[in-house]
C-alpha positions in Angstrom: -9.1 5.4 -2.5 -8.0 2.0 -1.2 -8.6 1.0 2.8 -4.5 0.9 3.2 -4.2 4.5 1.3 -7.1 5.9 3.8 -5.7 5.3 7.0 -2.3 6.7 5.7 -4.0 10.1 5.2 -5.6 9.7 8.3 -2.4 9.0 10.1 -0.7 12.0 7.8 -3.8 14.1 9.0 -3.6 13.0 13.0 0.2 13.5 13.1 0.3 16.6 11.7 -2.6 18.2 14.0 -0.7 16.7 16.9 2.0 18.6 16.0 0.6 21.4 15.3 -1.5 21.9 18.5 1.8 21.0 20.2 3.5 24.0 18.4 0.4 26.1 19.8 0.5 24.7 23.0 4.6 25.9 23.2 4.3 28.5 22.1 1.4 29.7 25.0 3.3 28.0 27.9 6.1 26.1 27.4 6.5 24.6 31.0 2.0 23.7 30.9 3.0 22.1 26.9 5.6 19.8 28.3 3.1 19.0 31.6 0.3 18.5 29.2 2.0 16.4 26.5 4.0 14.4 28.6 7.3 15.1 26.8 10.9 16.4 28.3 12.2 19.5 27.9 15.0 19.0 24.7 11.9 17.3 22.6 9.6 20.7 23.6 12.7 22.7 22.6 13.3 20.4 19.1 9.3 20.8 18.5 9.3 24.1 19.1 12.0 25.0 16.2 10.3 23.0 13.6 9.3 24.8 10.2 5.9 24.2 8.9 7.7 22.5 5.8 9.6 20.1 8.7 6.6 19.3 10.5 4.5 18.3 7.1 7.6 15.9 6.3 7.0 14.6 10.0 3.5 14.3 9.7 4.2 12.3 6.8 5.4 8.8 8.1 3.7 6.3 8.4 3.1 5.3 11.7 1.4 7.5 14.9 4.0 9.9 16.0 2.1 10.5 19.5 1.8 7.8 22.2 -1.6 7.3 23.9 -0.7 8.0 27.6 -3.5 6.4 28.9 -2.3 2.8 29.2 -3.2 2.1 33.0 -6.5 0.0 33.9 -6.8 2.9 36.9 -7.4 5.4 34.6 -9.6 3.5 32.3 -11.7 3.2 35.2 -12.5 6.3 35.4 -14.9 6.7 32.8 -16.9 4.7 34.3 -19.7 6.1 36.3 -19.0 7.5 39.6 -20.5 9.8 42.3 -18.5 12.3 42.5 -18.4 13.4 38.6 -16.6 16.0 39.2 -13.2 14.3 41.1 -12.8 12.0 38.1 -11.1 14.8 36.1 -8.5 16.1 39.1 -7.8 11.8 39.8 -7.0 11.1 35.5 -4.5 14.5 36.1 -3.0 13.2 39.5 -2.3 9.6 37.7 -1.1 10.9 34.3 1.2 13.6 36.5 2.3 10.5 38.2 3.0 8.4 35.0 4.8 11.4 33.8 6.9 11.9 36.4 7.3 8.3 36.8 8.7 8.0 32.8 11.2 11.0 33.3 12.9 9.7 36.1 13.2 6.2 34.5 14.8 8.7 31.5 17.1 10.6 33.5 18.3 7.6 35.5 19.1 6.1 32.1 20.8 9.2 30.6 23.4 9.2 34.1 24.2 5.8 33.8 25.0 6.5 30.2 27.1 9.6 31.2 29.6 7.2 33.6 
């Protein structure tokens, strides 16, 4: 198998876990899934309907279909060592719940203005 065709299967592979764990994840809590995953409402709902035929085709592009939330130096940081070990998980939730709510009000902001 050539380099190019192995990292297409493991894209195919990642995406289709992702979206499969997010299915799970839904279908548990719906409110936790959208908290955890960082995604709005109407994509939890579309996710949510997929068929397991729908969600292989989705799986199937070529390029990551989930976005690495972890793009601020803070919470890179963190994984560096620290005294108190056991903070370091509640201060990545409190910055990625920021970020989060930080995105969907840039999103909803953009939707009104669209509305006028």
């Amino acid at each position: 198998m050539s380099s190019l065709n192995e990292h297409l299967q493991n894209i195919h592979d990642l995406n289709l876990s992702y979206l499969l764990l997010c299915q799970k994840l839904i279908s548990t809590d719906k409110s936790a899934a959208g908290f955890r995953l960082g995604l709005p409402e109407e994509t939890i709902n579309n996710l949510k309907a997929l068929t397991l035929p729908q969600l292989i085709k989705l799986a199937a592009t070529n390029q990551l279909i989930c976005r690495l939330r972890v793009e601020d130096a803070a919470i890179i940081n963190l994984t560096k060592d620290s005294r108190v070990e056991a903070l370091q998980q509640i201060h990545t939730g409190i910055l990625l719940s920021t970020d989060l709510i930080n995105t969907l009000n840039k999103q909803q902001s953009r939707d009104l203005r669209g509305k006028k």
